[in-house]
C-alpha positions as CSV (number, residue, x, y, z in Angstrom):
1,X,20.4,-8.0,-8.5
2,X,19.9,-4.0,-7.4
3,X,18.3,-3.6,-10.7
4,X,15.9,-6.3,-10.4
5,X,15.5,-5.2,-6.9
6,X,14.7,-1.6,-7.7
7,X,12.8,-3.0,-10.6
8,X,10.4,-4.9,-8.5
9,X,9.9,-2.2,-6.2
10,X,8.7,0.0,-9.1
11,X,6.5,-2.5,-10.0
12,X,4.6,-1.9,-6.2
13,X,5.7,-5.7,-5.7
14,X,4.8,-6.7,-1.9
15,X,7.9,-6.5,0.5
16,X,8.0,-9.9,1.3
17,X,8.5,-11.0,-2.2
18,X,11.4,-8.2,-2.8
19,X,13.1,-9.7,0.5
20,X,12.5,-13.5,-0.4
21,X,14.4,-12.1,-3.9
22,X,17.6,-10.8,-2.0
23,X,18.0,-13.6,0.3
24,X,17.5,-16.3,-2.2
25,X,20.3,-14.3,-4.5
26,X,22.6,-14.8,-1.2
27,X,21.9,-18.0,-1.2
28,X,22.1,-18.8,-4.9
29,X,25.2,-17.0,-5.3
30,X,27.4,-19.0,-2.5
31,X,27.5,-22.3,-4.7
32,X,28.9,-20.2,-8.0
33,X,31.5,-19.1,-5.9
34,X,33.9,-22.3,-6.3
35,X,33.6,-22.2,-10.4
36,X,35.0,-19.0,-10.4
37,X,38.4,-20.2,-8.9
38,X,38.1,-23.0,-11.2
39,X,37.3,-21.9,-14.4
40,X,40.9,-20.1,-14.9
41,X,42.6,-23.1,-13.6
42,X,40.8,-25.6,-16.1
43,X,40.7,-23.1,-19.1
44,X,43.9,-23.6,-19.8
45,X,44.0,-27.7,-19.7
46,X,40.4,-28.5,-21.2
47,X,39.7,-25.9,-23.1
48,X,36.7,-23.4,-23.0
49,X,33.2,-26.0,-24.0
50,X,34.7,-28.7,-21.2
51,X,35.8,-26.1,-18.9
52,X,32.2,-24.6,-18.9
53,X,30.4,-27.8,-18.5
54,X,32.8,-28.8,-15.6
55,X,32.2,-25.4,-13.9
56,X,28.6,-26.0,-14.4
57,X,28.6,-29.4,-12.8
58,X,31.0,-27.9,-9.9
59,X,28.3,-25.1,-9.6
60,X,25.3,-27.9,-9.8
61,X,27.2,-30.3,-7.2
62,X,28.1,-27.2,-4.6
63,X,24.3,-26.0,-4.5
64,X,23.4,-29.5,-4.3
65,X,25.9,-29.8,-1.1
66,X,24.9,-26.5,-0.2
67,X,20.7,-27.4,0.1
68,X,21.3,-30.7,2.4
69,X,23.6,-28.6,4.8
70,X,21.2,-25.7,4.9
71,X,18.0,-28.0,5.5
72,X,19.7,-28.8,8.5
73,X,19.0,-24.9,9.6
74,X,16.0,-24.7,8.3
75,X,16.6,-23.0,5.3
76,X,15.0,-24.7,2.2
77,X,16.2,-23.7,-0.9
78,X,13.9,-25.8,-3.9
Protein backbone atom coordinates (compact mmCIF):
# COMPACT_ATOMS: atom_id res chain seq x y z
CA UNK A 1 0.00 0.00 0.00
CA UNK A 2 3.02 2.74 0.71
CA UNK A 3 4.32 1.75 -2.60
CA UNK A 4 1.23 2.27 -4.47
CA UNK A 5 0.88 5.29 -2.41
CA UNK A 6 4.21 6.78 -3.19
CA UNK A 7 3.64 5.48 -6.68
CA UNK A 8 0.56 7.59 -7.21
CA UNK A 9 2.04 10.56 -5.88
CA UNK A 10 4.82 10.26 -8.51
CA UNK A 11 2.37 10.02 -10.89
CA UNK A 12 1.13 13.91 -9.78
CA UNK A 13 -2.30 12.01 -8.97
CA UNK A 14 -4.71 14.61 -7.23
CA UNK A 15 -4.78 14.31 -3.28
CA UNK A 16 -8.14 13.33 -3.07
CA UNK A 17 -7.64 10.26 -5.03
CA UNK A 18 -4.28 9.25 -3.00
CA UNK A 19 -6.55 9.68 0.32
CA UNK A 20 -9.75 7.85 -1.05
CA UNK A 21 -6.71 5.02 -1.76
CA UNK A 22 -5.52 4.79 1.93
CA UNK A 23 -8.87 4.92 3.49
CA UNK A 24 -10.51 2.41 1.27
CA UNK A 25 -7.25 0.02 1.98
CA UNK A 26 -8.35 0.50 5.91
CA UNK A 27 -11.41 -0.49 5.06
CA UNK A 28 -10.69 -3.35 2.70
CA UNK A 29 -8.28 -4.73 4.93
CA UNK A 30 -10.62 -5.12 8.18
CA UNK A 31 -12.70 -8.02 6.61
CA UNK A 32 -9.32 -10.16 5.66
CA UNK A 33 -8.50 -9.90 9.05
CA UNK A 34 -10.71 -13.13 10.28
CA UNK A 35 -9.13 -15.51 7.41
CA UNK A 36 -5.97 -15.01 8.71
CA UNK A 37 -6.84 -16.74 12.15
CA UNK A 38 -8.56 -19.18 10.17
CA UNK A 39 -6.60 -20.36 7.51
CA UNK A 40 -3.89 -22.19 10.09
CA UNK A 41 -6.79 -23.65 11.97
CA UNK A 42 -8.44 -25.22 8.75
CA UNK A 43 -5.17 -26.11 6.95
CA UNK A 44 -4.61 -28.73 8.79
CA UNK A 45 -8.37 -30.46 8.62
CA UNK A 46 -9.30 -29.48 4.85
CA UNK A 47 -6.39 -29.22 3.29
CA UNK A 48 -4.88 -26.26 1.38
CA UNK A 49 -7.64 -25.79 -2.15
CA UNK A 50 -10.73 -26.05 0.53
CA UNK A 51 -8.97 -24.18 3.14
CA UNK A 52 -8.45 -21.20 0.56
CA UNK A 53 -11.88 -21.22 -0.81
CA UNK A 54 -13.34 -21.25 2.79
CA UNK A 55 -11.01 -18.35 3.76
CA UNK A 56 -12.20 -16.64 0.73
CA UNK A 57 -15.89 -17.08 1.42
CA UNK A 58 -15.06 -15.99 5.33
CA UNK A 59 -13.30 -12.92 3.70
CA UNK A 60 -16.34 -12.38 1.04
CA UNK A 61 -19.05 -12.83 3.99
CA UNK A 62 -17.06 -10.47 6.67
CA UNK A 63 -16.85 -7.46 3.98
CA UNK A 64 -20.29 -8.26 3.09
CA UNK A 65 -21.14 -7.82 7.08
CA UNK A 66 -18.82 -5.22 7.21
CA UNK A 67 -20.60 -2.79 4.18
CA UNK A 68 -24.33 -3.05 5.87
CA UNK A 69 -22.82 -2.02 9.34
CA UNK A 70 -20.80 0.72 7.89
CA UNK A 71 -23.83 2.16 5.70
CA UNK A 72 -25.23 2.70 8.85
CA UNK A 73 -22.25 5.50 9.38
CA UNK A 74 -22.32 6.65 6.31
CA UNK A 75 -19.50 5.03 4.87
CA UNK A 76 -20.25 3.27 1.60
CA UNK A 77 -17.87 0.89 0.51
CA UNK A 78 -19.25 -0.52 -3.35
Amino acid sequence: TIMALVWMYLEKQPDEKIANHAWFTFWYVLPTLPMFVAFPFLLPRLGFALTLLASALLSLACFALLSVALRHFGIDLL
